[in-house]
C-alpha positions as CSV (number, residue, x, y, z in Angstrom):
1,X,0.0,0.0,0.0
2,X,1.6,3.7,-0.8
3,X,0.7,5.3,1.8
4,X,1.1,2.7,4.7
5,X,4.9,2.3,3.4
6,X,5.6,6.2,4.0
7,X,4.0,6.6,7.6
8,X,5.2,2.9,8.6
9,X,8.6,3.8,7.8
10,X,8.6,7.4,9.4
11,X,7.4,5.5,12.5
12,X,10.2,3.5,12.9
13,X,12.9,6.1,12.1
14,X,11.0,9.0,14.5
15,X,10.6,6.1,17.5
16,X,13.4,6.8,20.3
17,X,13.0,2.7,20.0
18,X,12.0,-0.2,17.8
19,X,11.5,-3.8,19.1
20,X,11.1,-6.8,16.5
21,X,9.5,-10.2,17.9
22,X,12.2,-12.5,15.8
23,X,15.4,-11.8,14.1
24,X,13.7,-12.6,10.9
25,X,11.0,-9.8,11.4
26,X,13.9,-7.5,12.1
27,X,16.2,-8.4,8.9
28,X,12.8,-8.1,7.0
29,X,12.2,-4.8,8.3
30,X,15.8,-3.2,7.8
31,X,16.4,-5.1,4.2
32,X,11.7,-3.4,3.2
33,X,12.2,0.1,4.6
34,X,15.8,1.0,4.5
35,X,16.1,1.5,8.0
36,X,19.5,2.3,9.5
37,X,18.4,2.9,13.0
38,X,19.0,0.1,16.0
39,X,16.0,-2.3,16.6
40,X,16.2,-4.6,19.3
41,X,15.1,-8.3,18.7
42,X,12.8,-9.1,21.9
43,X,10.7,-12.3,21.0
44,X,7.4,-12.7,22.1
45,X,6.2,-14.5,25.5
46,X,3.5,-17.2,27.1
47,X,2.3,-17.3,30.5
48,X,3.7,-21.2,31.2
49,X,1.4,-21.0,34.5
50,X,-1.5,-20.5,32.3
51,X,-0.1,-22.6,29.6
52,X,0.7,-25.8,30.7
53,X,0.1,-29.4,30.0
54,X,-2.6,-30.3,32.5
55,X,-5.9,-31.6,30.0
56,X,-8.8,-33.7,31.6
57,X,-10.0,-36.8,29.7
58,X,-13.7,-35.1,30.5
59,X,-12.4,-32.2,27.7
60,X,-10.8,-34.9,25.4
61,X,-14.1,-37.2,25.1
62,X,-15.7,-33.9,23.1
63,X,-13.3,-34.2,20.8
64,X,-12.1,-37.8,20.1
65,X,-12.3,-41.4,21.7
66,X,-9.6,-42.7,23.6
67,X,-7.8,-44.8,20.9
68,X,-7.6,-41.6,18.6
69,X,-4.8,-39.1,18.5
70,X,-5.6,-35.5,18.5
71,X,-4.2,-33.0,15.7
72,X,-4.8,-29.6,16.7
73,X,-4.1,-26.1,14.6
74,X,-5.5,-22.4,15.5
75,X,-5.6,-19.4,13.4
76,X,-7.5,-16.7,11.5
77,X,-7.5,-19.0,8.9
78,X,-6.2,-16.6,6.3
79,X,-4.5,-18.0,3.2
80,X,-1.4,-17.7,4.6
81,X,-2.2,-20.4,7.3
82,X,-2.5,-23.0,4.2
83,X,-5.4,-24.6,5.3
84,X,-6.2,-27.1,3.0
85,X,-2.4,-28.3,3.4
86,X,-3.3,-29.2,6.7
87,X,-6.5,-30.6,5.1
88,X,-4.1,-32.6,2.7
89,X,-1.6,-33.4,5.4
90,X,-4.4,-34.9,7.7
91,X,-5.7,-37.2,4.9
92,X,-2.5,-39.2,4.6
93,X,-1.5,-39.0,8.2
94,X,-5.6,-40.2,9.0
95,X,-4.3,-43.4,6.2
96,X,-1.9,-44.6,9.3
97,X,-3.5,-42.9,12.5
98,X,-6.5,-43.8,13.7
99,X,-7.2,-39.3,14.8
100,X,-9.0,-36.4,14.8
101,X,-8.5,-33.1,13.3
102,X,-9.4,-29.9,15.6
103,X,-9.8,-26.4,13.3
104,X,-9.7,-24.0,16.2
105,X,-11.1,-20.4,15.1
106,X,-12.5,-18.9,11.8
107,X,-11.8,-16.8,9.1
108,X,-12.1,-16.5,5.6
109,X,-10.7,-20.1,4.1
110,X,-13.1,-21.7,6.4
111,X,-15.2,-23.3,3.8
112,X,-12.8,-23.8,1.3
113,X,-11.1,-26.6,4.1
114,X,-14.7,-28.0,4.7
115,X,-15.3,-28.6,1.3
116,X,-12.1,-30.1,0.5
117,X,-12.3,-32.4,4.0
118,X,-15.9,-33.6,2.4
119,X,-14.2,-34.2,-0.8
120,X,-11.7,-36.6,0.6
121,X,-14.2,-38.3,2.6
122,X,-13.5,-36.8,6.0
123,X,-16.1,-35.1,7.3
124,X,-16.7,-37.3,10.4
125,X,-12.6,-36.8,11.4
126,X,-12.3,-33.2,10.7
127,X,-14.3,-30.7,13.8
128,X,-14.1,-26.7,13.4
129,X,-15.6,-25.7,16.7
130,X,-14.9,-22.2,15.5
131,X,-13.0,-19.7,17.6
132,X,-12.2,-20.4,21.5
133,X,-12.6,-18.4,24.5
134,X,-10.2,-20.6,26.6
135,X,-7.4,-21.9,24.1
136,X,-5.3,-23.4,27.2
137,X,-8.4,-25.5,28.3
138,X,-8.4,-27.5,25.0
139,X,-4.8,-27.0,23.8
140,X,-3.0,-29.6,26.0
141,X,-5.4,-32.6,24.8
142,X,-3.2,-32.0,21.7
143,X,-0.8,-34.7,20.5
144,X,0.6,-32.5,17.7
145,X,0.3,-29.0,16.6
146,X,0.4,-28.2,13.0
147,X,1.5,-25.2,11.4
148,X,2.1,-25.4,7.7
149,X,2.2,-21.7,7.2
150,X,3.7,-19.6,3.6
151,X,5.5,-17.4,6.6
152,X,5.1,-16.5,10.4
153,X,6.9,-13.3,11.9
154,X,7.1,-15.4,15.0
155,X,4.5,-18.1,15.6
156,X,2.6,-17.5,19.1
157,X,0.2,-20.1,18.6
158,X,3.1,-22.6,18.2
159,X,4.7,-21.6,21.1
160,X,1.5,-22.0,23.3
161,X,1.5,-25.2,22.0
162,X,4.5,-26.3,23.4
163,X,4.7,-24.3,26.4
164,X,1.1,-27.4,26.7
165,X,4.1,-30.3,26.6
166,X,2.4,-30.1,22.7
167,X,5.0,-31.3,19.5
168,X,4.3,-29.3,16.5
169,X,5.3,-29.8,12.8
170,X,5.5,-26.6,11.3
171,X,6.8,-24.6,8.5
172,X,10.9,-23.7,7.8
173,X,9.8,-20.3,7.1
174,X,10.5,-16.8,9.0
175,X,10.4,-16.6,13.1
176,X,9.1,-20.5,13.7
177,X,12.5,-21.2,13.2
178,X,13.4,-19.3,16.5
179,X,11.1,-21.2,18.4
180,X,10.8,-24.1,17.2
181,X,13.8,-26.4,17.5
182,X,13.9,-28.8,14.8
183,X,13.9,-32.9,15.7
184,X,14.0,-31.1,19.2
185,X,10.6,-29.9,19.8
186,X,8.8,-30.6,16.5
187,X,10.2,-30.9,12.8
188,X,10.3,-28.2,10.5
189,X,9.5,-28.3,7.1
190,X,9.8,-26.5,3.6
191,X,5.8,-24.9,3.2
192,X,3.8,-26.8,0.5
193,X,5.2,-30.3,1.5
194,X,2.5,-31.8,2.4
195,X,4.1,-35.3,2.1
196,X,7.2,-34.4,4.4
197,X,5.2,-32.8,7.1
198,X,2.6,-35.7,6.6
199,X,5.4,-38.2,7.2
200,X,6.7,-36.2,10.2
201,X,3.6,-36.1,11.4
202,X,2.9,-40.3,11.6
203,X,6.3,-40.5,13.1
204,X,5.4,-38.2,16.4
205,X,1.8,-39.8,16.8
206,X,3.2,-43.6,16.4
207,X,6.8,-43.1,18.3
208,X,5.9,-43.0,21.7
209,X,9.3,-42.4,23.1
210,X,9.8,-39.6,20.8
211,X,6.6,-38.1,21.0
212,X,7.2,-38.3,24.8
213,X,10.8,-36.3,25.0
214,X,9.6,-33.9,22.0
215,X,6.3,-32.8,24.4
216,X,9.0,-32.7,27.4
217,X,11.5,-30.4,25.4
218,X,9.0,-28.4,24.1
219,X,7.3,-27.2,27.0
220,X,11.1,-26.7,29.0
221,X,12.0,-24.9,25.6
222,X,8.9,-22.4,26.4
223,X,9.7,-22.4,29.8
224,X,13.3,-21.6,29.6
225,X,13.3,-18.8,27.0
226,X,9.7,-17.3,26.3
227,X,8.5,-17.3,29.4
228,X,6.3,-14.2,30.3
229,X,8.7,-14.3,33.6
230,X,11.6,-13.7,31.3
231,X,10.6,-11.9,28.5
232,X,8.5,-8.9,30.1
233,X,11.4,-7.8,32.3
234,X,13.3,-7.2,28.7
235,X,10.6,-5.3,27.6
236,X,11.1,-2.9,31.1
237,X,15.0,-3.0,30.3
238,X,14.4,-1.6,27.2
239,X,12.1,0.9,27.6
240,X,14.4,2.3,30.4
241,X,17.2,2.5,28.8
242,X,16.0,4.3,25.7
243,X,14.5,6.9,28.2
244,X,17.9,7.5,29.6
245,X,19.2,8.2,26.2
246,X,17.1,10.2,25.4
């Protein structure tokens, strides 16, 4: 847009400071505006007391039965999401897994994904209970997170996820790479391969040792680095410092 461009950029050169949630949103800042000023890379937080991995098999039973594994995503469900990859992805993994796909929220390629899911004869796996007041209630009945995504500037709804003790298998693109940590916590992908992220995918849900250490280092990776506990403080740092200097 021409005139977003021109007030955006005047922003960020006439703040007395700039923070960027991932290093990739800050290189993609300096290489689209120009800018020559200092920005400071503080990534985004989770509350991990709010966040954690505690669901109740009451919660699960709305979802799926006890023998099936449970795929969760949440978005806005814009294009960028790649809905119907996770559509496509869920077909093949379904093939091996006896699961559930959860749609958590709304937006415009809503019906697109239904219609696809009726088209390959999964209408009775796939549930879109819209958008959620209470995303930490449902989020830890998870056993993967998925997050094929064209690009992310950071990823929050990933990082809830594992902050639950939940793997996810996500896009190589943009700021998931900073929290997610490949083989670690999840696998990352390249966006539009539905049959790598599909194959990931089966190899969390039917490896029960590695789906157990993966849910254990994801939620001590959220713990240990995005905590609210940590991050905030950085926030405070910042701010004070850059009234000192100026």
């Amino acid at each position: 847009n021409s005139m977003v461009f021109p007030i955006t950029k005047f922003s960020i050169e006439k703040s007395d400071g700039v923070t960027c949630v991932s290093k990739f949103l800050k290189e993609k800042t300096i290489e689209f505006f120009d800018i020559k000023k200092p920005m400071e890379v503080i990534y985004n937080f989770v509350d991990t007391k709010k966040f954690t991995p505690s669901g109740t098999v009451e919660v699960r039973e709305k979802f799926a039965s006890a023998d099936e594994k449970i795929i969760f995503h949440v978005s806005n469900f814009r294009p960028v999401k790649r809905l119907t990859d996770i559509i496509k992805i869920f077909s093949l993994v379904s093939k091996k897994v006896n699961s559930k796909l959860v749609l958590i929220g709304d937006g415009p390629e809503r019906q697109k994904a239904e219609i696809l899911a009726e088209e390959l004869d999964l209408k009775k796996q796939v549930i879109f209970p819209g958008k959620q007041d209470c995303i930490e209630c449902i989020m830890p009945l998870a056993d993967l997170f998925l997050l094929p995504s064209e690009t992310e500037s950071f990823g929050v709804a990933a990082l809830e996820a594992m902050s639950c003790g939940v793997p996810v298998v996500a896009s190589r693109v943009g700021g998931l790479t900073e929290v997610i940590a490949d083989g670690n916590t999840g696998f990352l992908l390249p966006p539009g391969n539905v049959e790598a992220m599909a194959a990931s995918a089966i190899k969390i849900l039917t490896d029960e040792n590695l789906a157990g250490k993966m849910k254990e280092s994801a939620r001590r990776r959220a713990v240990e680095i995005f905590d609210a506990e940590i991050i905030v403080p950085r926030y405070e740092r910042y701010y004070n410092k850059i009234q000192e200097l100026n």
